[in-house]
C-alpha positions, 0 to 999 in steps of 0.5 A, a space after each residue: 633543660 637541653 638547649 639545641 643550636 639550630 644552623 639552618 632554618 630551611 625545609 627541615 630546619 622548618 620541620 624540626 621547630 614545627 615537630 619540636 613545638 607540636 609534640 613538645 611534651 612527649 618528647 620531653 617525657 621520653 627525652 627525660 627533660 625538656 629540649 628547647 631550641 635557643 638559638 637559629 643560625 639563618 640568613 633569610 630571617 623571614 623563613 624563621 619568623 614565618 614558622 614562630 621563631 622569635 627575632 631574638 634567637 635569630 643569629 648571623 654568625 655561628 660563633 653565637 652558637 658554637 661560643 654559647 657554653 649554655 647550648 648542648 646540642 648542635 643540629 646542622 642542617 645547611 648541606 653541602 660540605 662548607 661551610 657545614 664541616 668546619 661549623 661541626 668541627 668547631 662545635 665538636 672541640 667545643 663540646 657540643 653534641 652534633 645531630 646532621 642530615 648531611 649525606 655530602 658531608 658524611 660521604 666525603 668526611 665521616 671519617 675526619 667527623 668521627 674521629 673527632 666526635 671521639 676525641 671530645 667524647 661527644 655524640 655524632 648522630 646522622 640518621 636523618 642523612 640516609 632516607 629521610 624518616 626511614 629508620 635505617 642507619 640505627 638498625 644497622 648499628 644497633 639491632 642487627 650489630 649480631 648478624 654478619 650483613 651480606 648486601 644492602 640494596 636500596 631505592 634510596 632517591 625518591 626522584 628517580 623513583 618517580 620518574 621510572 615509576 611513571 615511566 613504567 605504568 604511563 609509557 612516558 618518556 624521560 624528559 616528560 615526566 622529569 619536566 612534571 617531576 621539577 612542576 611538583 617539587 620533586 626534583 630540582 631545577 638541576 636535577 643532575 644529582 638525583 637522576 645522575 645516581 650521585 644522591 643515591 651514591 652518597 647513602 650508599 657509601 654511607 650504609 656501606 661502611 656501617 654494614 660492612 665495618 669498613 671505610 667507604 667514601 663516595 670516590 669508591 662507588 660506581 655511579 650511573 644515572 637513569 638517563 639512558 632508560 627509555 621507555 622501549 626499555 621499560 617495555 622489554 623488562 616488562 615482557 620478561 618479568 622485570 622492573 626497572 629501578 635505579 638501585 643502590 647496591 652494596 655488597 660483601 663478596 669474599 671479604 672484599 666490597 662491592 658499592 654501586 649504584 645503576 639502573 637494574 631489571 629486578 624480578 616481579 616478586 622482589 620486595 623492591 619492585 612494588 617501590 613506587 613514586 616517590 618512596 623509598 626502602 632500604 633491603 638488607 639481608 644479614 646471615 642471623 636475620 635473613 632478608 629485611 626491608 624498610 619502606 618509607 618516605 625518603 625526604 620531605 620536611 616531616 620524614 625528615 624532622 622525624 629522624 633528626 628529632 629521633 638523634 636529638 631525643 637519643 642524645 638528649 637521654 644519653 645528656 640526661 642519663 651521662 651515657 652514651 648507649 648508641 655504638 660509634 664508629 665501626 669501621 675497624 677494617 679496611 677492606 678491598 673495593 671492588 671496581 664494577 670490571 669486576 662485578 659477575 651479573 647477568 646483562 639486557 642488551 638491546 642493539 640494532 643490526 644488520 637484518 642479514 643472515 649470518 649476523 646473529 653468529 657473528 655477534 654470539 662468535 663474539 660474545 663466545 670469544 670473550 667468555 660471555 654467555 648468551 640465556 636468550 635472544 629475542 628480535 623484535 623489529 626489523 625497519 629499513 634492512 635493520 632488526 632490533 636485538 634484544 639479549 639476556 646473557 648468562 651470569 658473565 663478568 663485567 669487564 668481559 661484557 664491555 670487552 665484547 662490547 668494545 668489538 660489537 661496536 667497530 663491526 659494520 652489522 652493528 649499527 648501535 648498541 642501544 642499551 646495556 642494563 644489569 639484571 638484579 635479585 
């Protein structure tokens, strides 16, 4: 018998006692003995009651399950940073197994959980933290531990995904489909985490630090929202064969890392493209394996369960089996991070300009003087003595681009510059 401590009976608190009770009997089988919940950690006892929870095991105090020696694993599933890191913590120095979904808390303290985790020789799993029911961090760990990974590149916030995706296909505007998107449970009533790129920054820091063997906190991601995305946006990407997604990027780039998260145009024919609504897909491409991708459904009560109950049945055999198969920490070096003044891409710029002639050579005269390469430029409109520009430079650095940006700005042909998106894949 292994016995689970549960802190929080939530959403996927809810669906781990459901999944648990609905496939009891082969879990067992493949765990190699039988996992039952003893006792629940939660507030609104009601939440418990309602999903067959009996009142007995129902606790108000963490102590009850971090000083109970008959439970073997605990399953965090509260959120946030705190209390949720000194309730691990506490397990962990008790001896206790630990299974998260916390993203926040791994992002900002994997390093401090980890080397814990290690000194009272217990396991620390997390998969459901990163794209809820997709398998990803396990592969990354375990199947493609072989393979030097070069990029991982992921949609990794449903939210977001559904709202581009309605903006594209429907020409809707932002503030429309965010209002319909809250009406259907998929964003918050304070959306600002998802549609700000923080969700989204939080998974990638963690994917970046398994795939590149390397430390990477929150602090070191580049983060930018999908807020500035207009619909006309949408529609230009379109006409020159693009999409436009919120992508979660991290990359090595010779022996230094690059983590970010943004909007980008990505071609037709990248597997992320056909990324829509609420899903989510995790692209990796290692030098063994090549390109891979992942697709699945990000978040929800089930996806989610289905990853926490996948870590509980793995530490459940390595309890069973008195082993300990998954590798641990990997992070054995510490490479540079690269600030986003550094980044080589190519760009989308829309501005509005003076409809004069002349003011196309004033503005490439600018762009030349800072090394930025123009491929294309297209106008599109001309309204009230002012034409709306739409350019694709070549592949330019950065911080050369905002520097060019920077003059663009002061100069009286330029009314505003509209729009400024990376091109991607």
């Amino acid at each position: 018998m292994i016995n689970i401590g549960l802190l929080g009976c939530g959403t996927v608190g809810g669906g781990v006692v459901k999944l648990l009770a609905k496939n009891q009997e082969i879990i067992a089988k493949k765990t190699g003995a039988e996992i039952m919940i003893k006792k629940v950690l939660e507030r609104d006892q009601q939440k418990c009651l309602q999903i067959g929870i009996d009142h007995s095991m129902i606790v108000s105090r963490v102590e009850d399950i971090i000083d109970d020696d008959a439970i073997d694993i605990v399953v965090e599933l509260i959120g946030g940073i705190e209390p949720a890191y000194s309730f691990i913590t506490a397990a962990m120095n008790k001896g206790k197994h630990v299974v998260t979904a916390n993203k926040d808390l791994i992002a900002i303290k994997g390093k401090e959980l980890f080397d814990t985790a290690q000194a009272n020789n217990v396991d620390f799993y997390f998969e459901a933290s990163v794209a809820g029911g997709i398998p990803i961090i396990y592969p990354l760990k375990q199947s493609l531990a072989g393979n030097h990974i070069e990029e991982v590149i992921g949609i990794l916030n449903g939210t977001t995904n559904y709202i581009l995706t309605k903006m594209s296909q429907e020409g809707r505007d932002y503030n429309e489909v965010l209002y319909e998107a809250q009406a259907l449970g998929y964003a918050e009533s304070d959306p600002t985490a998802d549609v700000g790129g923080l969700d989204a920054a939080r998974k990638i820091a963690i994917l970046s630090s398994i795939a590149f063997n390397s430390r990477v906190t929150l602090d070191d991601v580049y983060v930018e929202g999908i807020t500035a995305i207009t619909p006309r946006d949408i529609q230009y990407a379109r006409e020159l064969g693009y999409v436009v997604k919120l992508l979660a990027i991290a990359k090595e780039v010779d022996g230094k890392i690059q983590a970010r998260v943004h909007p980008a145009f990505i071609p037709f024919n990248h597997p992320l493209a056909f990324v829509n609504d609420v899903f989510n897909a995790v692209f990796v491409r290692g030098d063994a394996v090549g390109e891979i991708m992942h697709y699945g459904r990000g978040a929800g009560e089930m996806p989610t369960a289905s990853a926490v109950l996948g870590d509980i049945i793995e530490v459940g055999r390595n309890m069973a089996y008195h082993t300990s198969a998954r590798i641990g920490c990997t992070c054995y070096e510490e490479k540079v991070i690269l600030t986003i003044s550094e980044l080589n891409a190519q760009y989308y710029i829309r501005m509005t300009v003076t409809d004069r002639p002349g003011v196309l050579a004033g503005i490439a005269g600018v762009f030349g003087n800072n090394d930025v390469s123009i491929a294309s430029v297209l106008q599109k409109t001309s309204r009230e003595n002012m034409a709306e520009l739409i350019l694709i430079t070549h592949t330019v650095k950065e911080k050369d681009l905002q520097d060019s940006l920077t003059v663009l700005k002061g100069m009286s042909i330029v009314g505003e510059i509209n729009n400024v998106v990376r091109l991607e894949g």
